[in-house]
Structures are given as C-alpha cells and as structure tokens.
ZAKOLTI-11728 format. One record per residue (C-alpha): x negated, z negated, y. Coordinates in steps of 0.25 Angstrom, whole numbers, padded with zeros to 4 digits. Each point is the difference from the previous one (the first is absolute). Layout:
// residues N
<<X,Z,Y>>
...
// end
This chain:
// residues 512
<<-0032,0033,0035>>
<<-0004,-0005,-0014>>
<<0008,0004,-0009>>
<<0002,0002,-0018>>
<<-0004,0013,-0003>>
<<0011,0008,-0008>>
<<-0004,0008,-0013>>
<<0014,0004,-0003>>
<<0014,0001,0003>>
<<0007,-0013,0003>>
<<0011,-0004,-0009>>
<<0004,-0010,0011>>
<<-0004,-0005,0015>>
<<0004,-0013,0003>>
<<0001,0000,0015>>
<<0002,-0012,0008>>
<<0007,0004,0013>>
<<-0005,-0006,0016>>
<<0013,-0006,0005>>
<<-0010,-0012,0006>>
<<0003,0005,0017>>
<<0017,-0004,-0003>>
<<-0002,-0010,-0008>>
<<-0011,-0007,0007>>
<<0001,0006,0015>>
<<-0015,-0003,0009>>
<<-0004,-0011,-0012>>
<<-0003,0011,-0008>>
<<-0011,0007,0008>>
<<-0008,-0014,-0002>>
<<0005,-0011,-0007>>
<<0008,0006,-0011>>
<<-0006,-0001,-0014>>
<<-0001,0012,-0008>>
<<-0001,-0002,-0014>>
<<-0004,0007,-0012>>
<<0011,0006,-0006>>
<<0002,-0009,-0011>>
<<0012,0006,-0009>>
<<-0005,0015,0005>>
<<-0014,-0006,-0006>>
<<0009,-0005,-0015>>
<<0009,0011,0000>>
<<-0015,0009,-0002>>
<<-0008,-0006,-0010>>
<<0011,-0003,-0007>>
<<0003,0015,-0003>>
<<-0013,0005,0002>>
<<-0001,-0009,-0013>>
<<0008,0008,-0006>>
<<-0008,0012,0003>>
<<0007,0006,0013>>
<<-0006,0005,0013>>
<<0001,-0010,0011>>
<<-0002,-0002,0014>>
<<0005,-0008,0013>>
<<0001,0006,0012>>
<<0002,-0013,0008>>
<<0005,0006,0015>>
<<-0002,-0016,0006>>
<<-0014,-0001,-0001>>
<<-0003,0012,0004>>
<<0010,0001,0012>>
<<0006,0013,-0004>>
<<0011,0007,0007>>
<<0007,0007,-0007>>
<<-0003,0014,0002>>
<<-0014,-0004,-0005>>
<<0007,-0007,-0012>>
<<0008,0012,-0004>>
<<-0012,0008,-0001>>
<<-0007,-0011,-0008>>
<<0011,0001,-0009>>
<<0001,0013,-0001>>
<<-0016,0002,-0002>>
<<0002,-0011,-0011>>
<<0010,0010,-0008>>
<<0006,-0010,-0009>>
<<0012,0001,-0009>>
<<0005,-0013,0005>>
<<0000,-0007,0013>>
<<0003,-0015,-0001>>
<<0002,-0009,0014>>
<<-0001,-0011,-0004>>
<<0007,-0010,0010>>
<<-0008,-0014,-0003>>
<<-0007,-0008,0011>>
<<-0005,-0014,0004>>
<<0012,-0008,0001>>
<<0015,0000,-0005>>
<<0006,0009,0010>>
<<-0010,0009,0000>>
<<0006,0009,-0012>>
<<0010,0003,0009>>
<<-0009,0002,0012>>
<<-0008,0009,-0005>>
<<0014,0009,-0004>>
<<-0002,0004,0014>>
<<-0015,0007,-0001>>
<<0006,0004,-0014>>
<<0012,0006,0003>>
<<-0007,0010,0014>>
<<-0010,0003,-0010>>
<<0007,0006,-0009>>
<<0009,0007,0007>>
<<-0011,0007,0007>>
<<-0005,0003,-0015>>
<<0013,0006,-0004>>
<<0001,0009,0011>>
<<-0013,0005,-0001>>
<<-0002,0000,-0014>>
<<0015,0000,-0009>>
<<-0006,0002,-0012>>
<<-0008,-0012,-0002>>
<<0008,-0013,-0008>>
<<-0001,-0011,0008>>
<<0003,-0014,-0005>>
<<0003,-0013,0008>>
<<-0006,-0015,-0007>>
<<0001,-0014,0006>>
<<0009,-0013,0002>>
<<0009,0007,0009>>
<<0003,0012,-0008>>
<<0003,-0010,-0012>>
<<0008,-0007,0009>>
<<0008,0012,0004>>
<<-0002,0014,-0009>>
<<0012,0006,0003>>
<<-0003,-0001,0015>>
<<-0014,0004,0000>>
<<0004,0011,-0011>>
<<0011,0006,0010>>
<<-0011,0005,0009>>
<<0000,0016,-0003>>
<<-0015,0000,0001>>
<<-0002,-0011,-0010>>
<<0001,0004,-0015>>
<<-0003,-0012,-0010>>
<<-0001,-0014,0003>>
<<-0005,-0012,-0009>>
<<0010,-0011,-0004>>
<<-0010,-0010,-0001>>
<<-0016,-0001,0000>>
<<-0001,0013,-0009>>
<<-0011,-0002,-0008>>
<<0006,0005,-0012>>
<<0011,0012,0008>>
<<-0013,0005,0008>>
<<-0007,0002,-0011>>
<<0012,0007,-0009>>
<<0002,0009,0012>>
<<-0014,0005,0000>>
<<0003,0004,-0015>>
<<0012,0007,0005>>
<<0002,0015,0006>>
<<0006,-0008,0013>>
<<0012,0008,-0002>>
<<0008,0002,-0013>>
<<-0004,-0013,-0006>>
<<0004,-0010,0010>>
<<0011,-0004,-0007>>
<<-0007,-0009,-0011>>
<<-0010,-0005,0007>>
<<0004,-0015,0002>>
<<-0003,-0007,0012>>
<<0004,0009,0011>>
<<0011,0007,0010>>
<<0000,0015,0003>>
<<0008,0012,0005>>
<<0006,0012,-0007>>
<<0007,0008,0011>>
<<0003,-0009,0009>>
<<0006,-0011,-0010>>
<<-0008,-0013,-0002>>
<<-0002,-0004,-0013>>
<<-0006,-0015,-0004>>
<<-0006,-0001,-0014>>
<<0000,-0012,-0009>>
<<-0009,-0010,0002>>
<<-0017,-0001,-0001>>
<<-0006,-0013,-0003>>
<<-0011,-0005,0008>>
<<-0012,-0004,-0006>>
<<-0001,-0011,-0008>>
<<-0008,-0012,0001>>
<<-0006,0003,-0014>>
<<-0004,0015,0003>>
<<-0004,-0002,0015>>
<<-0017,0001,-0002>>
<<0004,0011,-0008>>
<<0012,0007,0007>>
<<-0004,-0003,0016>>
<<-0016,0000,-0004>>
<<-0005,-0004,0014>>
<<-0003,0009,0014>>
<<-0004,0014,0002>>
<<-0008,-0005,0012>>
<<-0010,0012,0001>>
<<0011,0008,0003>>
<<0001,-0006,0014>>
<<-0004,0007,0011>>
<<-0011,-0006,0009>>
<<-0010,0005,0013>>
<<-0013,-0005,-0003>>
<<0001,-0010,-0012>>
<<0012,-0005,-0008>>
<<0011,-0007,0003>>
<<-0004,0000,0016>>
<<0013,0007,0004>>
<<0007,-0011,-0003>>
<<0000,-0012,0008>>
<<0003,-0016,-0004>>
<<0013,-0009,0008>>
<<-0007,-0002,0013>>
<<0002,-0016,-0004>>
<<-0006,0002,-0015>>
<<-0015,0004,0007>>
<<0002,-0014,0009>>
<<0005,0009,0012>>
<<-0015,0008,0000>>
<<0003,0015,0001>>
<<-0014,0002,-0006>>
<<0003,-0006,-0013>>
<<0014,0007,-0003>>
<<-0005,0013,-0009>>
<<-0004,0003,-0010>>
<<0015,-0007,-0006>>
<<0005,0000,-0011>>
<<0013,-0004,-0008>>
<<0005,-0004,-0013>>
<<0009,-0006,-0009>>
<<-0004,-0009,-0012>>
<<0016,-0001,-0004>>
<<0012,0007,0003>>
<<0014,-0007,0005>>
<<0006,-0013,0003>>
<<0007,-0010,-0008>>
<<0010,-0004,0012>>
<<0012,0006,0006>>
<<0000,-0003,0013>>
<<0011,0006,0007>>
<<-0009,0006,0012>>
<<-0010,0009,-0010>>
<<0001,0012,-0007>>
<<-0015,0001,-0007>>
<<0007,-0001,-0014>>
<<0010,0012,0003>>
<<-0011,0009,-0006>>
<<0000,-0007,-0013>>
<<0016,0005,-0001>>
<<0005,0006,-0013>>
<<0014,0000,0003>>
<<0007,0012,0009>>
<<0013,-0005,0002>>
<<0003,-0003,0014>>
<<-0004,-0013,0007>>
<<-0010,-0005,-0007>>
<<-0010,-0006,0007>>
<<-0017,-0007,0000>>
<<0007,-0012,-0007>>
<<0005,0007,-0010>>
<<-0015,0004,-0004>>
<<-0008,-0012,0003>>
<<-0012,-0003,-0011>>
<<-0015,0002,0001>>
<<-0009,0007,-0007>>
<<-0017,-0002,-0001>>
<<-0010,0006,-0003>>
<<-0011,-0005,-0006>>
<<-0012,-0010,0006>>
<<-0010,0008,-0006>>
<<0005,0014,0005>>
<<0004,-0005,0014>>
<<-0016,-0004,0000>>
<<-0005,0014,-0004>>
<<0008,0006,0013>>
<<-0007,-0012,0009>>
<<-0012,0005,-0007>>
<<0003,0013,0004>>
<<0004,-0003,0014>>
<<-0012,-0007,0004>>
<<-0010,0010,-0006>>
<<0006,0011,0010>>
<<-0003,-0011,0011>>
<<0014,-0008,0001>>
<<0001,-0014,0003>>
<<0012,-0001,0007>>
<<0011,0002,-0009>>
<<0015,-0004,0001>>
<<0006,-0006,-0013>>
<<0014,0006,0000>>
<<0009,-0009,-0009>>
<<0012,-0006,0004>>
<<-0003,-0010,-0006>>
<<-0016,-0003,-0002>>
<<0000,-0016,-0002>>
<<0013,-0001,-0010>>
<<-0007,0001,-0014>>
<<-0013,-0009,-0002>>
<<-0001,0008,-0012>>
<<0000,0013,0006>>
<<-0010,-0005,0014>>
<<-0009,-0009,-0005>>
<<-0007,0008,-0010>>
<<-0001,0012,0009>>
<<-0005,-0011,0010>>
<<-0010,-0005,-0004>>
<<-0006,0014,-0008>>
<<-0001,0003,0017>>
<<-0007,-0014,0001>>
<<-0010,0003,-0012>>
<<-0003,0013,0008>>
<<-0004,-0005,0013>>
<<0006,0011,0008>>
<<0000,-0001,0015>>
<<0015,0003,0001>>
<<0011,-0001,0012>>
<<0013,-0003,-0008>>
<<0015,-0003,0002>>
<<0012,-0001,-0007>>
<<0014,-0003,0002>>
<<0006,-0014,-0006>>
<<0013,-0009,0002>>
<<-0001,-0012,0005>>
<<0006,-0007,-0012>>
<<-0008,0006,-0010>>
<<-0012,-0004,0006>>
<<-0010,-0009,-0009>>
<<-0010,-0006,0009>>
<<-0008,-0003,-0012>>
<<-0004,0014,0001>>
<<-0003,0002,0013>>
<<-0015,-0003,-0003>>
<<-0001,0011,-0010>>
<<0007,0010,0008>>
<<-0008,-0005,0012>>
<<-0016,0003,-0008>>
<<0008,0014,-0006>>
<<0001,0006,0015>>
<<0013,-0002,0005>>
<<-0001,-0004,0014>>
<<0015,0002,0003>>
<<0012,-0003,-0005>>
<<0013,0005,0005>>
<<0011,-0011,-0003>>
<<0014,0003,0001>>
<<0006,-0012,0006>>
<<0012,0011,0006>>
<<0007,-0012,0010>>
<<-0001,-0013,0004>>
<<0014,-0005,-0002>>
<<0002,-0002,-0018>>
<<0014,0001,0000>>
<<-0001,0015,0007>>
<<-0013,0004,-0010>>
<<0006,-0008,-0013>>
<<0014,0011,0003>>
<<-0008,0013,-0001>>
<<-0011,-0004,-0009>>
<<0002,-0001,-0017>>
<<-0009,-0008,-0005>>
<<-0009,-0015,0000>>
<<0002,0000,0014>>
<<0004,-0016,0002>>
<<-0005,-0010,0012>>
<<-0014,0001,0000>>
<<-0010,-0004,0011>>
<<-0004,0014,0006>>
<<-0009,-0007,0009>>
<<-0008,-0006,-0009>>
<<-0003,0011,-0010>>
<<-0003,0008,0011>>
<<-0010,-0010,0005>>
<<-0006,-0001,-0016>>
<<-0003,0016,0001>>
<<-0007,-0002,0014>>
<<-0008,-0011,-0005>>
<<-0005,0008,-0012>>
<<-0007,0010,0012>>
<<0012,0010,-0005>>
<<0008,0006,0013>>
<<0014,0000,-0001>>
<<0009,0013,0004>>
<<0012,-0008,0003>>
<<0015,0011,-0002>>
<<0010,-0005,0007>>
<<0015,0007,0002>>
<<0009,-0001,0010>>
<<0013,0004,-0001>>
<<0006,-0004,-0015>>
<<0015,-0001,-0001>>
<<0001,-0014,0003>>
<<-0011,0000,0010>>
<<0007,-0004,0014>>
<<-0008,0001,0014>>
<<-0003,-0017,-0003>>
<<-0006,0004,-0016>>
<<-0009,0011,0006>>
<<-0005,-0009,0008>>
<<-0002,-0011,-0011>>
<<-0009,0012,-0004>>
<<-0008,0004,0012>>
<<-0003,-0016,0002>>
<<-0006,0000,-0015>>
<<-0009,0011,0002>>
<<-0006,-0006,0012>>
<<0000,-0012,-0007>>
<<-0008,0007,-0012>>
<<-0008,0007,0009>>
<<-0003,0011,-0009>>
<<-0013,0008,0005>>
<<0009,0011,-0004>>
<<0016,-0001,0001>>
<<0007,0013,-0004>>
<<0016,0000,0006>>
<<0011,0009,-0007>>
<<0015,0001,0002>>
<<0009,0001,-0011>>
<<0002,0013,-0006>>
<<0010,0005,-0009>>
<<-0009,0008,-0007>>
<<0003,0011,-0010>>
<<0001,-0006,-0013>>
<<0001,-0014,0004>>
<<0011,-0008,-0004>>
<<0003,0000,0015>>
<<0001,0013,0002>>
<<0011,-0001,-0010>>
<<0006,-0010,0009>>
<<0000,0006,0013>>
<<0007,0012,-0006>>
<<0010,-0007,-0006>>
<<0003,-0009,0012>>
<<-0001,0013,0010>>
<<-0014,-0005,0007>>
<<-0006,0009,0010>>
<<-0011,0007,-0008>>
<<-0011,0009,0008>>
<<0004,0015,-0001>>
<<-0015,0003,0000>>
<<-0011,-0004,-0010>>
<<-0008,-0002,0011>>
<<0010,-0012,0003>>
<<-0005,-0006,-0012>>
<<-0014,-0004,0005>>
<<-0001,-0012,0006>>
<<-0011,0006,0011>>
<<0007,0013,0005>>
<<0008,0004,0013>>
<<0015,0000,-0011>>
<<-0003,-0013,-0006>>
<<0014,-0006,-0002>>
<<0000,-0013,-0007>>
<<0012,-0006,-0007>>
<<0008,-0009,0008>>
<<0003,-0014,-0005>>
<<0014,-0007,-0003>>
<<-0003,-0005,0014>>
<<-0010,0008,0008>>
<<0001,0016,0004>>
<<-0012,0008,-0005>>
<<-0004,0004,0015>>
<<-0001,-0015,0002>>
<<-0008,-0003,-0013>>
<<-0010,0012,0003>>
<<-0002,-0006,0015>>
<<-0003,-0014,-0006>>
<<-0009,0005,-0011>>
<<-0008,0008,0012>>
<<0000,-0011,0010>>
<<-0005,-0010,-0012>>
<<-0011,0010,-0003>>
<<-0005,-0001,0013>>
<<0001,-0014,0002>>
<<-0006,-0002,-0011>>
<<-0012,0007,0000>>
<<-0002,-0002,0016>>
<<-0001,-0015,-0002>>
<<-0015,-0007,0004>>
<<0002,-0008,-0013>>
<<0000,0011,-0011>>
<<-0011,0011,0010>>
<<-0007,-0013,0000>>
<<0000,-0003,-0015>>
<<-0005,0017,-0002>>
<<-0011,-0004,0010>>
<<-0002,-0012,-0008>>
<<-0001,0007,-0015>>
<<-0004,0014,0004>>
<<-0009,-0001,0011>>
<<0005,0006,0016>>
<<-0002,0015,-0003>>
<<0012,-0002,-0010>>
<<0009,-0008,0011>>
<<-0003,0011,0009>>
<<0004,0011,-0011>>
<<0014,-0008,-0001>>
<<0003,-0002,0014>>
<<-0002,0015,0001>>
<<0009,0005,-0012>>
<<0012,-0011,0008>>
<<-0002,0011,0011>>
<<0005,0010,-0009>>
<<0015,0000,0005>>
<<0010,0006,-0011>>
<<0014,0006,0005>>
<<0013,-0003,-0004>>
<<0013,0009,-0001>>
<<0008,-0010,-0002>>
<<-0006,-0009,0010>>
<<0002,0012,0012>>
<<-0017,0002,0001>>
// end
C-alpha cells in the first residue's frame, strides 16, 4: 500500500474512521461507495498552506481494523489527532460517530498522551455530548478552518482557552469558547485553497481505493474506481426541517440551535474549481461526484464552471444533487455536453401537502413528472430521492409516494425514512415532543440493523421502516424498471441489479 512519505513530524493526522459494516450491513462489501474523503482532504491543504505537516490516514479505504489503525497512528506521531466525522450524505456525520468514537477509545487506551480532537456535522450539532466522551479532548464547533489552525499554533494545552472556535476539557470540566467564523465567501480560494489529493492512499494507481455509487458507473462494477469527489460550493439556502447540512456553518453555542439557523452557501470560484478537475483528470479520474447541496441553484456560479468543462472536452461521468423546483431545463443541455450523466433530484414524497409541511422554501405545485421526463430527454439519468415517513405522511401518503416513483421510473430510485437527525430542526422537535430517538448512532443510518425512523402523527416508525423496505423491493423487482436498466445500460447491468436486490438487509425493529 502506496502511501505519502513523511519527512518530519506531523503537527496533525486527520483520520477518517471505518464505521461502513454498522452503517451499511452486507451493502458494504460491494455496493457501498467509498469516497474521497472530502473535508479530511480541505481541512489538509488548508493548514499545510499555512505551513504545518499533514496527513490523512483514511481507515475506510483501506479497511483497517483498529489495531492496525492504532499503530498507524502511532507510527504517524503527530501532535494532533483529528477524526473527522463527514460522509456521503446527511446522516453520515453521525454515522460515522460510531468508527470514531471505537477508534478513539482504542487510541486513548493505548496511547493517553496523544490530544485527540472530534470535527464534523454531528459534533457541531451536539459538542457537549461528543466532548463528554473521557477519551475525546477537543472538538470543533463548526467546520474549523480558522480553530484548527489556531490550535496548530498552540501548545494544545495551556493556551486553549483563547483559541475561538472550539470545546475542551480542563479536569474533567467542559468548557465551550466563544465562537469561530467559517470561511467567508470572499476568502474561500484563499482560506480553503482546494484538495490535498496526493495525500490519499492508493494500491497501484490514485484514487483506485475508492469506488463510485454502484448507480453512478451505470450499474458496471468495472467502471466504479478510480472515484473521486468534490464540492464547487459549500451549504444550502433552505431550511428544511429534515436536514442538518448547514449545522456546521453554526456560530452560535446556545442550546437548540439547529441547520436552519445556519443556512447560506458559499462558492468557490469557476476558475479554481476548473484547476482541481484539471488535477483529477491528470492523475486518471473521470468519474467524479460533484458534492453540492445545491449544484443547479446559481446560473452564475454553474454555468461558467460548465461550460470551462465543455471547452475542455474531458470524458467525464458526473452528478450532482438538485431540487426539483430549482431545476432550469434551459440548462440541462450544457450540463448534459459538461459530463453530468446523473442527477439526483429530490422530489422527497408524492403527496405536496405532506412535502410543502417540512420543506422551506419555493416548493409550490409543480409538475414532477414532467421535469423529470425533460432531464431524461436531455440523455441525463435521474436519481430520484424519495422519503417515506414525514410527519404528516399516513400509510395512504406513502403510498401516493411509492406510486409516483414507479410512475417516474427512475433508473435509480433511492428510499429514506425520516430521520430526526442531529442538528435538524426536527431533531429539535422530536426532543421537545418526547419522540423516540435511536440510542445508538448506529440507529441513525438508514441501512443498519438499529435503524429507527421517526414515526409520523399517524404511522409508528416499525410500520414506516417496513413500508419503506417492502417499497424498495417492489420497486426495484418490477419487470418495468429491470426492464428500462436493460434497455439504458445494456443486460450485464440488469443482471448487476437483480443481484444487489439479493442482498437482504436485517432489521431490529422489524425482528430479522
């Protein structure tokens, strides 16, 4: 195994933990993606900028245990450890607590001395809860940028108290500063200058540990790695009630505040966002995952960084996330000629009264169907998300929903259940009305054995788990949609999918 030399000691190892067997259960062996680590990647070149000894220790990718991760870290020697606790979709920041939190206690016992510090959404969310861990010694309020780096400056011990930005123990008492900003628009070329991507580990050639959504390479294993992933803008403008991507944008400490509190984006540059596909496609990347929240918002921000892809003429396999309802078809030809072959399209349920209660912002009556169709049409393929399980859902909404997905007919169709995740406006919620919450990270991940939804005003969460399993499969079993993978992909990638539906996952809630 390929990894960066190091020339001297460390002033921090950013280590992303491998909670992917809980989280992901038998999908993970095959059909998991594995992504590059992206904050793990900005947290790096952003201090190594500022002339401080980097590198990542990234235990997914390389399927560490954690004995073998322990003496990594150790043959590392760094002053700071930093988990950081990102991942590939909204709940993953609390996911990955679980990798995190083994790993680190492990760490501690074996090696006391060594300052380890927590990053992510989930540790924004809650820091006095992750900071009550007796093996966990600093955390991040918020992205860090600007805390990490003062810390790096620091002794780590008699100076913590001025550093803004973070929490930390003195004798067993937990103490949270004053608040760090995050990176403003205006400073982020300069302040979050791009990817320490050569830092990555790798076998034979870059970036071939990590592996694509088995939908992204069209359901062809053989075209998932070498993957990549990256953002061209940071946060989200909307507050829906369901996510907590802007909790790590929060300047505030005072109890209860949540993503909506947070919620703005920032961008980088078009021209510097070009320089890192540059970069990606000279070490031999062409399928590449953009990030955003919310790629096809700002025809300002896309369009330029489109059509510099365009003038390029690279071979790319792109997606990116949307909302339905900011969707401009007059685009879709661009984004279409730039690379993007996906895009995933939250359309969340079927019934408007049910969405319109839980998500803030422009989404009024408008014909999913149609801009669906319009995508397909432009030879983009959709990634329909659909959840099941909102407040006002009821078994007869949830079906609404089921029947528009298989309606749609997305050649990818991706089910959730409402989750009160850490941070979300929800989550706030649930505590308030006294909502069973899991008592596990674990039950937090939408694929593990603990998964433990929210129920709705009508519908327990046992029920709303068993209806969001049983639509999966019906879903995916029908001749109409392995028909049209058949039909787009070709019959090697019909018989890919019919063998990932034989992956059965198991249920606690369920009694399996």
């Amino acid at each position: 195994m390929k990894t960066a030399t190091l020339n001297r000691r460390l002033d921090v190892l950013f280590v992303e933990p491998d909670s992917s067997v809980d989280a992901y259960q038998a999908l993970s062996r095959t059909y998991a993606a594995i992504e590059t680590p992206t904050w793990s990647l900005l947290l790096a070149q952003a201090c190594r900028s500022k002339g401080f000894g980097v590198a990542i220790l990234d235990c997914n990718a390389e399927r560490l245990n954690d004995s073998h991760a322990v003496q990594r870290i150790r043959e590392a020697n760094p002053r700071l450890i930093c988990f950081v606790l990102y991942g590939q979709n909204p709940n993953a920041g609390t996911t990955n607590m679980i990798g995190g939190a083994r790993l680190c206690e492990k760490l501690k016992q074996a090696y006391p001395d060594y300052p380890t510090c927590f990053a992510g959404p989930h540790v924004s969310a809650l820091p006095r809860e992750v900071l009550a861990y007796s093996f966990i010694d600093i955390v991040l309020l918020n992205e860090g940028v600007y805390a990490l780096q003062e810390l790096l400056r620091s002794d780590l011990e008699d100076d913590l108290s001025r550093i803004k930005g973070i929490g930390y123990k003195r004798e067993g008492n937990m103490t949270l500063n004053p608040p760090q900003q995050v990176v403003p628009e205006g400073k982020i070329d300069k302040d979050l200058p791009g990817y320490a991507w050569d830092l990555l580990p790798y076998d034979k050639k870059p970036f071939d540990l990590y592996r694509s959504h088995f939908w992204h390479a069209d359901y062809d294993h053989t075209r998932r790695t070498p993957f990549a992933a990256l953002y061209t803008s940071l946060g989200c403008p909307f507050k829906c009630d369901f996510c907590m991507i802007n909790i790590i944008n929060r300047v505030d400490n005072r109890e209860g505040v949540s993503s909506a509190d947070s919620s703005h984006i920032r961008c980088w540059s078009p021209e510097f966002i070009l320089r890192e596909f540059d970069k990606l496609v000279e070490m031999g990347v062409q399928t590449i995952r953009i990030s955003d929240e919310m790629f096809f918002l700002h025809p300002a921000h896309f369009e330029p960084l489109l059509r510099g892809l365009i003038e390029r003429s690279y071979d790319l396999r792109l997606w990116s996330y949307t909302r339905v309802d900011t969707i401009k078809p007059e685009y879709l030809d661009i984004f279409r000629q730039a690379g993007i072959k996906w895009l995933a399209v939250g359309l969340e349920a079927g019934n408007e009264l049910v969405r319109q209660q839980v998500a803030k912002g422009r989404f009024n009556d408008i014909d999913i169907k149609k801009i669906t169709g319009e995508i397909d049409d432009y030879g983009i393929n959709v990634a329909a998300n659909y959840i099941f399980g909102l407040p006002e859902d009821n078994l007869e909404t949830m079906r609404q929903t089921l029947d528009l997905a298989c309606e749609i007919n997305a050649p990818f169709a991706n089910f959730y259940t409402c989750m009160a995740l850490p941070g979300s406006p929800l989550y706030f919620k649930a505590k308030k009305n006294g909502w069973k919450l899991p008592d596990s990270y674990a039950g937090y991940s939408f694929f593990s054995y603990e998964c433990l939804p929210l129920p709705t005003n009508y519908v327990s969460a046992k029920d709303v788990l068993k209806f969001r399993d049983e639509a999966w499969h019906k879903y995916h079993t029908r001749p109409e949609y392995l028909d049209l993978l058949e039909k787009k992909f070709g019959p090697e990638q019909r018989r890919n999918m019919e063998d990932m539906i034989k992956v059965k996952i198991k249920r606690k809630i369920l009694g399996n």
